[in-house]
N, C-alpha and C positions, 0 to 999 in steps of 0.2 A: 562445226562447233569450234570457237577458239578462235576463227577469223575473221579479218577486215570487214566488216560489213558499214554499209552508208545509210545511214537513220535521217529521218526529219525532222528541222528543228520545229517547234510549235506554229503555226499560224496565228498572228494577231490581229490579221482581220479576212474580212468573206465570211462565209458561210459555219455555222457555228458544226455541223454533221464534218466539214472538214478537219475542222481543229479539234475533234474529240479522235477521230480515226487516224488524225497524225502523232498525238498524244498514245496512242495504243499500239502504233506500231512506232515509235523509240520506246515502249516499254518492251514492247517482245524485244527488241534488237539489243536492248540491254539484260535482258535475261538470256538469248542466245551467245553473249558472250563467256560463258560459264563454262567449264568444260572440264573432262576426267582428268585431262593433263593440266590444267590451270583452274585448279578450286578455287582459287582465293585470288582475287583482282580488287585494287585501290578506284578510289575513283578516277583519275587521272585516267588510269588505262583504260576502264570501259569508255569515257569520253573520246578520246584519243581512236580507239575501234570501231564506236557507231558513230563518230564524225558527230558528238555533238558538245555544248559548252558545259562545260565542269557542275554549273550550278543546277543545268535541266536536269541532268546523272544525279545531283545530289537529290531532288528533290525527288524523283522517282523510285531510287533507294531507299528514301525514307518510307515514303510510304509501302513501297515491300517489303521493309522491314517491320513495320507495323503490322500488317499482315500473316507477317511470318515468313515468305517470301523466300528473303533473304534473311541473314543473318552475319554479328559483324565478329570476328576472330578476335576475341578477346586480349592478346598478344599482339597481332600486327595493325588491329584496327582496320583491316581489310574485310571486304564482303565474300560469302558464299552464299550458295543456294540454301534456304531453305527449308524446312519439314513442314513447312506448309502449303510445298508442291506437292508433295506426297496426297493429303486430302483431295486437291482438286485432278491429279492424273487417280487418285485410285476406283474411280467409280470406271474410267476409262481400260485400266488395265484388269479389273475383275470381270468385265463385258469381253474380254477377247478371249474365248474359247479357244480359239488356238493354244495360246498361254496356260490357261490351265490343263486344259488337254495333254500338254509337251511335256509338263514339267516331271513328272516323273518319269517319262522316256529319256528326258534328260539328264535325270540325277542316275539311271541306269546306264547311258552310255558314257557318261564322266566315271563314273565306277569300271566298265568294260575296258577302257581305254586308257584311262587316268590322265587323261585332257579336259582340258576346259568344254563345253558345251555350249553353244546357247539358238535362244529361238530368233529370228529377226522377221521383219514384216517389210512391206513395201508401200512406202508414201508417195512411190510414180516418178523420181526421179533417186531416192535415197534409200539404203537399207536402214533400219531402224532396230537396235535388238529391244526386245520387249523382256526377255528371258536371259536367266544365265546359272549356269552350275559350275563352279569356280575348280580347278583341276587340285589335287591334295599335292601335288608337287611343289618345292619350293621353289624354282624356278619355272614359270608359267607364261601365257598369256592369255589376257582374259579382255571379254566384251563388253565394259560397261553398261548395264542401263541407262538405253537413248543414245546410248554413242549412234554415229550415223556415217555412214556410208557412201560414196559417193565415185567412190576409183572403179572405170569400167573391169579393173583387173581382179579386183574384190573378190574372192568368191558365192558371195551371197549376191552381190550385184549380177554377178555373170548368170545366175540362177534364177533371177527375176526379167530381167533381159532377153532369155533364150526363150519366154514365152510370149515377148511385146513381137506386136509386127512389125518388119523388117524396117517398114519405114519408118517407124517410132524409133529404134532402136539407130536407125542413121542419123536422127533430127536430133537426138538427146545425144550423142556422142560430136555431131558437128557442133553444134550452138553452145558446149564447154556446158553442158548442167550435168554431163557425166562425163568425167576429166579420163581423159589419154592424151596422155603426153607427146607430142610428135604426131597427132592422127592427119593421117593421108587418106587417099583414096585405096593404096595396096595395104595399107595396115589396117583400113574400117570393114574392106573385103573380105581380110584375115581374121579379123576380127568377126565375121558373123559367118564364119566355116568354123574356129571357134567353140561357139554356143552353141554349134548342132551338135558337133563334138561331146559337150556337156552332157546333153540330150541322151545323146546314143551310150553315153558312159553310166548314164545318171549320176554323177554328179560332177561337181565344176573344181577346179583346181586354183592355188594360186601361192607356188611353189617360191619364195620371197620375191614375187615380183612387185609388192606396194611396200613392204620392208623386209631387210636383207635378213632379220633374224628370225622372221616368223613364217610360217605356213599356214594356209587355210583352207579347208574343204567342207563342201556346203553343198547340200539334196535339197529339191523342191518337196514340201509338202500343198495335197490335194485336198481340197475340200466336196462336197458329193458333187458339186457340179463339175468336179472335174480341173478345176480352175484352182492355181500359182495363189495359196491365201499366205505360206511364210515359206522360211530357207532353215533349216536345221545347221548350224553352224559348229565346225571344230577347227578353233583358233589354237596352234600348239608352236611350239622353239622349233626352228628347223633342226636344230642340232640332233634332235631325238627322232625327226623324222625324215629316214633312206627311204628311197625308193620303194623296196620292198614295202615299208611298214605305211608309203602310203597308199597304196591298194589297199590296205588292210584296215586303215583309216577311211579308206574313202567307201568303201563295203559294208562300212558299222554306222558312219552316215546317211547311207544311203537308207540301210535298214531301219534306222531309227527313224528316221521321216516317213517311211513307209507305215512302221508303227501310228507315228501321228494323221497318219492319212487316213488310215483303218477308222482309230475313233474317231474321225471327224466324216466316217461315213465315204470315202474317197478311198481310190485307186491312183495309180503310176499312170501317165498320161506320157507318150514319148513323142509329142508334135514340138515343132521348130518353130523361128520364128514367123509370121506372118500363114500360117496353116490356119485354117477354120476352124472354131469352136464349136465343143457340141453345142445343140439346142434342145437335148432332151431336157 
């Protein structure tokens, strides 16, 4: 969310199914430009991000504005998201039973702990939070809704990861759809000794290595088949988290996911990458 991305400008001639789907996809690419850290974008800059010309951006703003879409900042004249994604994601997020399943394991281990909480999902290359319970501390860090995930260092990444097969999890770390910085062949190695680690811990760590001032630890939750359906996340200030307290962090996670496993009828599974699934 937030970056460069390369859009199509419209086709004016060939086939009319081309120039409706190329139209559809510079509107997604202008609505992925939005993001928790950058609410409010001119038009210029969305143009300028999905590589297309100032006027295609205005016209497509307008009409998400119309819709509700977007909306424009009364002050800057700037665009934001809005409340008219709400209607069309909410039929989507009231159908993930994970989600509502979580949510009060999650307002319970934000209470236990006084961190932030939240649930994430896996779109197969990205973690996704669906959920979140915001920490009562005045210095925090929190998960946005739909922030997205992408750094193998992640901890929610690393959680979803440790149950791809091996060679899924070398093809998404080689080909950059899941970024490590510097990956070699002894760091992608290390890299899936790793995730069995995780495994064997139940859960996954990521002690400021994607930024210097934050820690994260993140459990799989099980759905009855057994099967990686979300990651239970605790996003918190490294400041407030020594060593000690995170075992103690990473024990309350763990347990909470286990909670949500429970009601979604599922158990702790400890297989690694590229192991066999059940088939009961």
């Amino acid at each position: 969310m937030g970056n460069t991305m390369s859009a199509t400008e419209p086709e004016t001639t060939g086939n009319g199914d081309s120039k409706g789907a190329s139209v559809i996809v510079n509107a997604i690419a202008v609505l992925r430009t939005f993001s928790a850290d950058e609410p409010l974008l001119g038009v210029t800059e969305i143009a300028n991000r999905v590589g297309l010309h100032k006027s295609t951006v205005s016209r497509i703003l307008a009409t998400f504005e119309q819709e509700h879409l977007v909306e424009r900042d009364a002050e800057t004249r700037r665009f934001r998201l809005g409340l008219g994604l709400i209607a069309v994601a909410g039929p989507l997020l009231a159908e993930l039973e994970e989600r509502r399943v979580a949510y009060p394991v999650l307002r319970e281990l934000s209470e236990q702990t006084g961190e932030t909480s939240a649930l994430m999902v896996w779109s197969g290359d990205e973690s996704i939070c669906v959920e979140q319970i915001a920490s009562h501390h005045q210095i925090k860090h929190t998960t946005p809704l739909g922030a997205r995930y992408n750094d193998a260092l992640s901890a929610s990444v690393q959680v979803f990861l440790a149950r791809e097969p091996e060679p899924r999890v070398r093809s998404l770390l080689s080909s950059g759809a899941i970024s490590y910085p510097g990956l070699d062949d002894s760091s992608l190695d290390a890299y899936l000794v790793r995730l069995k680690d995780d495994i064997r811990r139940g859960w996954a760590v990521n002690y400021g290595e994607t930024s210097i001032d934050e820690v994260g630890l993140a459990a799989p939750v099980f759905d009855h088949r057994g099967e990686v359906v979300a990651a239970v996340l605790i996003p918190a200030p490294r400041f407030r988290v020594s060593q000690d307290r995170l075992q103690a962090l990473g024990e309350a996670c763990a347990a909470a996911a286990a909670k949500v496993s429970a009601r979604l009828g599922g158990g702790s599974r400890r297989a690694g990458p590229g192991a066999a699934k059940d088939t009961k």
